[in-house]
N, C-alpha and C positions, 0 to 999 in steps of 0.2 A: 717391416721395411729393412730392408739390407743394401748397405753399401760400402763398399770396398773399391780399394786401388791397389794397380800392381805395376809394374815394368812390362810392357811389351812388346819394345825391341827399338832401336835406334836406327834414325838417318841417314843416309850416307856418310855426312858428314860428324857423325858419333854422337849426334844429340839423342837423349834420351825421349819417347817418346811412353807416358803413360795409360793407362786405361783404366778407366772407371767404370765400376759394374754396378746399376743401380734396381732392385728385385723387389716386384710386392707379391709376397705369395697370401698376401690378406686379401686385397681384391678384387671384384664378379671374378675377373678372370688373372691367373698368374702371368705376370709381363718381368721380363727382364729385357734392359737395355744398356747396352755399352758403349760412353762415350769416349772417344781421344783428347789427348792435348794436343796431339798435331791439327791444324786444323778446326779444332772443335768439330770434331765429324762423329755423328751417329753411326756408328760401325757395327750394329747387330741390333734387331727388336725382337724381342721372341715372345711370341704367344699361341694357342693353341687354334686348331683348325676345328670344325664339326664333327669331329672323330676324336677330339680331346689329345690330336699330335703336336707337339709343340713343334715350333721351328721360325725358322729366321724369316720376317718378312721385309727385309730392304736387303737392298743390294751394297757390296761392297767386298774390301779385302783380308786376307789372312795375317797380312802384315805390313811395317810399314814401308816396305818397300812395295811394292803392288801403288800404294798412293803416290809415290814419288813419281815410279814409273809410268804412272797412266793419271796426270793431276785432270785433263780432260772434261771426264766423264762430272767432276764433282763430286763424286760419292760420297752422301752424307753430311756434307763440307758446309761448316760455319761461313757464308757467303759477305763479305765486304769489299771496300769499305763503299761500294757501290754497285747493289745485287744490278743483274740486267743490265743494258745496253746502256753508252750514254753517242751521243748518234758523232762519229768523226772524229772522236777523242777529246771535246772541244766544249766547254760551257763558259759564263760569264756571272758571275756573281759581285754585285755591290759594284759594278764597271771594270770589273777587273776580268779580264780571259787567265783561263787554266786549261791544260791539258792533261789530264789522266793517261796514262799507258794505255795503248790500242793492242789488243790482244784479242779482238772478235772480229776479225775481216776490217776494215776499217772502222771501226769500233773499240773503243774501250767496254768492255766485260769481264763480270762480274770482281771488276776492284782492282783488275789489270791483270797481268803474267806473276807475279806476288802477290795475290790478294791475300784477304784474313786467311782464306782456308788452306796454302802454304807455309803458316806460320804455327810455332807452338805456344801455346797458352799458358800461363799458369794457371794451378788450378789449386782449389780447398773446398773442404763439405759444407754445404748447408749448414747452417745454424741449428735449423731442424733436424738434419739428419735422412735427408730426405731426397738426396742432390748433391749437385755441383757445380759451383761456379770456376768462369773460367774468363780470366782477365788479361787485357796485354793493352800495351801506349801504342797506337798508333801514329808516329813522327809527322811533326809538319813537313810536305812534301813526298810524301811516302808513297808511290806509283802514282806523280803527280797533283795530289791533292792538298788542298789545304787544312792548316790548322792541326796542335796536337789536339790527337784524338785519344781519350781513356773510354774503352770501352768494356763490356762485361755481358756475358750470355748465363745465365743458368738454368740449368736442366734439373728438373724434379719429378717425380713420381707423384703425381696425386693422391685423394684416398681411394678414386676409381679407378685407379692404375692407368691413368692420362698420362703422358710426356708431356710436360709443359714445357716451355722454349720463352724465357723473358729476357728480352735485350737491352743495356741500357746505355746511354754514351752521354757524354759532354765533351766540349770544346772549349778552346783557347781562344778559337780567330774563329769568323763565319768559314762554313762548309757547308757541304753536300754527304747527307748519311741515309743509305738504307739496305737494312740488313735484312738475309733471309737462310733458311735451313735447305740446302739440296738432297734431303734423301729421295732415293729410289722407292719408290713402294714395288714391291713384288709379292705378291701374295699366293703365288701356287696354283695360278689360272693364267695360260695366255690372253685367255680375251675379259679382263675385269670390265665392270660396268663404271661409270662415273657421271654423277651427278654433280652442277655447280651452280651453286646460288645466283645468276648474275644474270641479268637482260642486258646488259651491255658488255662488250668489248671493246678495245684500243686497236683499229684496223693497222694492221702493219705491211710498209714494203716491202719488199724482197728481201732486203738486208736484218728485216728482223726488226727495226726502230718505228715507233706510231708515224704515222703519216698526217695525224692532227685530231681532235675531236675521238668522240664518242659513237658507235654503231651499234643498234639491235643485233643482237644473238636470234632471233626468228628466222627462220626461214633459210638458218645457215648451217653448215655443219657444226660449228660452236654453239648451240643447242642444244646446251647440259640440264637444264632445269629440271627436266625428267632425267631418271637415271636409265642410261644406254651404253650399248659398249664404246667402250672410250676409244678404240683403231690406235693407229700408229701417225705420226707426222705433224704431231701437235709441238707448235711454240707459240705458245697464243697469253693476253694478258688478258685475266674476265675481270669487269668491275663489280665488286662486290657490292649485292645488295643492300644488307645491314653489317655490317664489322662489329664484332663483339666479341667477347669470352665470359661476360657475365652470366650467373642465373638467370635462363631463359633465352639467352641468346641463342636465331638460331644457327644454326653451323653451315657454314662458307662451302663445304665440301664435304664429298662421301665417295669411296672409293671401295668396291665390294667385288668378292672374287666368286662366283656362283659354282664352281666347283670346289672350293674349299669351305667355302662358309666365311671366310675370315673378312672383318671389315675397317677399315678406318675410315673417322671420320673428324675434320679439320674446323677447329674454332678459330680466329683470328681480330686481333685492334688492325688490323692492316687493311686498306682499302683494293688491294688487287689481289690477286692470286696467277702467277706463269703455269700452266698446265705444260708439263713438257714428257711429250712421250715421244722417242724417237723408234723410227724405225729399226735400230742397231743393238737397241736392248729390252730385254723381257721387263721393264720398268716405269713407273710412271709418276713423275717428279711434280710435285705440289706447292709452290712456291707461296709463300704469304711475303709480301712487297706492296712498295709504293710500285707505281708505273715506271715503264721503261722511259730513257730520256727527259724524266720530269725537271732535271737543271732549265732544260732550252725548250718544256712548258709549260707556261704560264698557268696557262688550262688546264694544270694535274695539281692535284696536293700535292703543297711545296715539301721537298725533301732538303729545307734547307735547316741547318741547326748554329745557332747564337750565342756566343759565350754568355752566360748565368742561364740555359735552356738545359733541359734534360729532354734525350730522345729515351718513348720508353714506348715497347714492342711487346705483346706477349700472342702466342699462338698455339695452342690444345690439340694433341692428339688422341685421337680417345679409340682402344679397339677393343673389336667386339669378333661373335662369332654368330651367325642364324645357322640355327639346325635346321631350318626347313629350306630347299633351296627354289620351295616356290614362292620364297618373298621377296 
């Protein structure tokens, strides 16, 4: 296991932005992954194809300007302090109204116009050696939310050369917290298949926010159980079957590219998953979250967190390769 840090280039505004490069060449397979401090953004995954080619399978940039200039897309981007939608900018917690920053059509998303992934993190290695954690206070009132928030992501290589992603937080004052990782998966096939754990969805309106309750995935195009090709135009939230990352757990997600062979495939403690494939990029983003809007539902797993509470998150990447592309 190798891992190293280096300068890789600063802000506009002169901050320094680092990058950690984290390598198992022990293994099944050799994965190298390179995280930011800006952001906390997955900025490179690299493992090999059915041809033994290595190469980058997420999307993103060469530097940190590229992220400033197109913050958008999320590339890779450590998502807070409240992934997904919260519907008008407007919740209520303990009788009290808040308004988060609207920065999704009339919508506050993913954590406002400053959310975490804007922000630079500090960072230091694992205790193992194994990883990175990366730390920053989120201020009471910080794109409208409450309570100081101290939050902390760490990213580690497993010993099957998994990306692990564990998130953890506490608070000051009651809030609303839920984190998520926006990489791209790109794998070197326009058209990847994608399989999702889930018989249900959160039916959404127009604007992208649930419109209440629970619907069967049968009979609709969100009809991942089998793996098919995933298309383009997807912002959908699936509810996850079983949530887990323990031994035996089984995995929320799989994403396979049948001309390359390359595959990822997603464990998660999170109860939803955002599939988002837009038309406008060769990419297809795997969200591990609570539900959209769950401040203003009742009927979602609360995303609320309590002073003396610990919010704690963990979500497994794990990649693979099939040689045979008739599996």
């Amino acid at each position: 296991m190798v891992t190293k840090v280096e300068e890789w280039g600063r802000l506009a505004d002169g901050t320094a932005v680092h990058h950690w490069t984290l390598e198992r060449t022990d293994a099944p397979l050799p994965v190298r992954v390179r995280i930011l401090t800006y952001g906390g953004i997955v900025q490179s995954v690299e493992f090999p194809d059915r041809h033994g080619t290595q190469a980058n399978a997420v999307l993103g940039f060469d530097g940190p300007a590229g992220y400033e200039a197109h913050p958008e897309p999320y590339f890779g981007a450590l998502v807070g302090r409240y992934a997904n939608r919260i519907a008008h900018g407007a919740f209520t917690l303990d009788g009290r109204a808040y308004r988060p920053a609207r920065n999704g059509g009339p919508h506050s998303l993913h954590g406002g116009p400053r959310g975490f992934d804007k922000r630079v993190w500090s960072a230091s290695a694992t205790g193992a050696g194994d990883g990175v954690r990366l730390t920053r206070v989120s201020p009471d009132g910080e794109e409208g939310f409450p309570g100081r928030l101290e939050v902390s992501a760490t990213y580690r290589l497993d010993d099957e050369g998994a990306l692990c992603i564990a998130y953890e937080a506490a608070t000051d004052a009651p809030t609303v917290v839920n984190l998520t990782n926006h990489t791209y998966w790109s794998l070197g096939d326009p058209r990847p298949e994608l399989r999702v754990a889930a018989a249900h969805h959160t039916p959404l309106d127009a604007t992208g926010v649930p419109t209440g309750g629970t619907a069967p995935v049968a009979g609709t195009r969100l009809d991942f159980r089998t793996r098919r090709e995933a298309g383009t135009g997807l912002d959908h939230n699936f509810v996850l079957d079983a949530p887990g990352t323990g031994a035996g757990a089984a995995p929320a997600a799989e994403l396979y590219a049948p001309a390359t062979g390359r595959r990822v495939t997603v464990w998660t403690t999170e109860p939803g998953l955002q599939v988002y494939a837009p038309d406008h990029l060769d990419g297809v983003a795997l969200e591990t979250q609570h539900f959209p809007d769950s401040p203003n539902r009742p009927e979602f797993p609360s995303t609320v967190l309590r002073p003396g509470e610990v919010f704690r998150s963990m979500t497994r990447y794990g990649f693979g390769v099939v040689l045979d592309d008739r599996d």
